[in-house]
C-alpha positions in Angstrom: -10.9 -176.1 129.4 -11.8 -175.0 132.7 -10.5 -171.6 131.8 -11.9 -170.6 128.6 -15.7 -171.7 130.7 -14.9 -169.3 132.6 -14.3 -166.6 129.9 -16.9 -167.7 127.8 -19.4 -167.6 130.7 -17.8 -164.0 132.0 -18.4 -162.7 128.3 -22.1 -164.2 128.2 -22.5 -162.8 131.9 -21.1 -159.2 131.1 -23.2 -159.2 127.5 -26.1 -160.1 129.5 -25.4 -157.0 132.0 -25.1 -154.7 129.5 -28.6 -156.3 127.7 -30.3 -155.4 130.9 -28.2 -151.8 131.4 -30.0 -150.8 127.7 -33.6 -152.1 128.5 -33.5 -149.7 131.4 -32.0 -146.8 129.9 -33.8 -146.9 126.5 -37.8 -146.1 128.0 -35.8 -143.2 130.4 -34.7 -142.0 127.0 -37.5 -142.4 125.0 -39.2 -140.4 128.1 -37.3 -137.8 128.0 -38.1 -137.4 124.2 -41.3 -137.2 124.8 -40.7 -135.0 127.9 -39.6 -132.7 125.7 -42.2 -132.4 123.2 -44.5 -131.8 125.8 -42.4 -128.6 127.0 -42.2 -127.5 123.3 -46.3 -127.8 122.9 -46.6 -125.8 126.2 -44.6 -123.1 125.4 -46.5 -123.2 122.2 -49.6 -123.1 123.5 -48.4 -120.1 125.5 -47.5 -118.1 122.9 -51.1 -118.9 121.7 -52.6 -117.5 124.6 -50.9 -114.5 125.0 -51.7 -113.8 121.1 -55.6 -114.8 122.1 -55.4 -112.6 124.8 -54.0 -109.3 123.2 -56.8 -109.7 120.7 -59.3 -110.0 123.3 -57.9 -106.6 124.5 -58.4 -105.3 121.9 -61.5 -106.2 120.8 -62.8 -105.5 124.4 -61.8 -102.1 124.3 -63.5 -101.7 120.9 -66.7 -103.0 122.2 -66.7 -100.7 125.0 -65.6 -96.9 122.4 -68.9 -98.6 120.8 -70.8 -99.2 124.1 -70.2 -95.4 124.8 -71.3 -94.1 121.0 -74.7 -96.3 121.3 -75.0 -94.8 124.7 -74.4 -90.9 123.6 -77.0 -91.9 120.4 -79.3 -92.8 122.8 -79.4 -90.2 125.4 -79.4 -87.7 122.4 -82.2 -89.3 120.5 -84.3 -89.7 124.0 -83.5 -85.7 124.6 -84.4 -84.9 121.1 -87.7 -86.9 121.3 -88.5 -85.5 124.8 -88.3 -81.8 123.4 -90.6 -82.0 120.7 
């Protein structure tokens, strides 16, 4: 009788390790789930800003071509008006 105790306890004992051994390695898991989500919606976000950016460029540089024609308008205009 003394025996099977024994077993019976060493069974409930090493069920009860391994209990505690899952309800520490589950959150790390669940962590590293999440962990990687994160990365996925940084990288995405990236790839937003770089296609944000090239538009900027781009936009940038046509403000300025437009900057420069308002500029040449105006200095003609101001010479034509000055002549007569």
């Amino acid at each position: 009788m003394q025996v099977i105790g024994w077993v019976v306890t060493s069974v409930i004992t090493l069920g009860a390790f391994i209990a505690v051994i899952t309800k520490f390695t589950q959150p790390i898991n669940d962590l590293r789930i999440v962990i990687q989500k994160l990365n996925d919606s940084i990288d995405n976000m990236k790839k937003d800003y770089e296609s944000h950016e090239k538009r900027i460029t781009k936009h940038g540089e046509e403000i300025d071509e437009i900057k420069r024609t308002v500029h040449g308008i105006t200095t003609k205009m101001e010479m034509y008006h000055n002549i007569k």
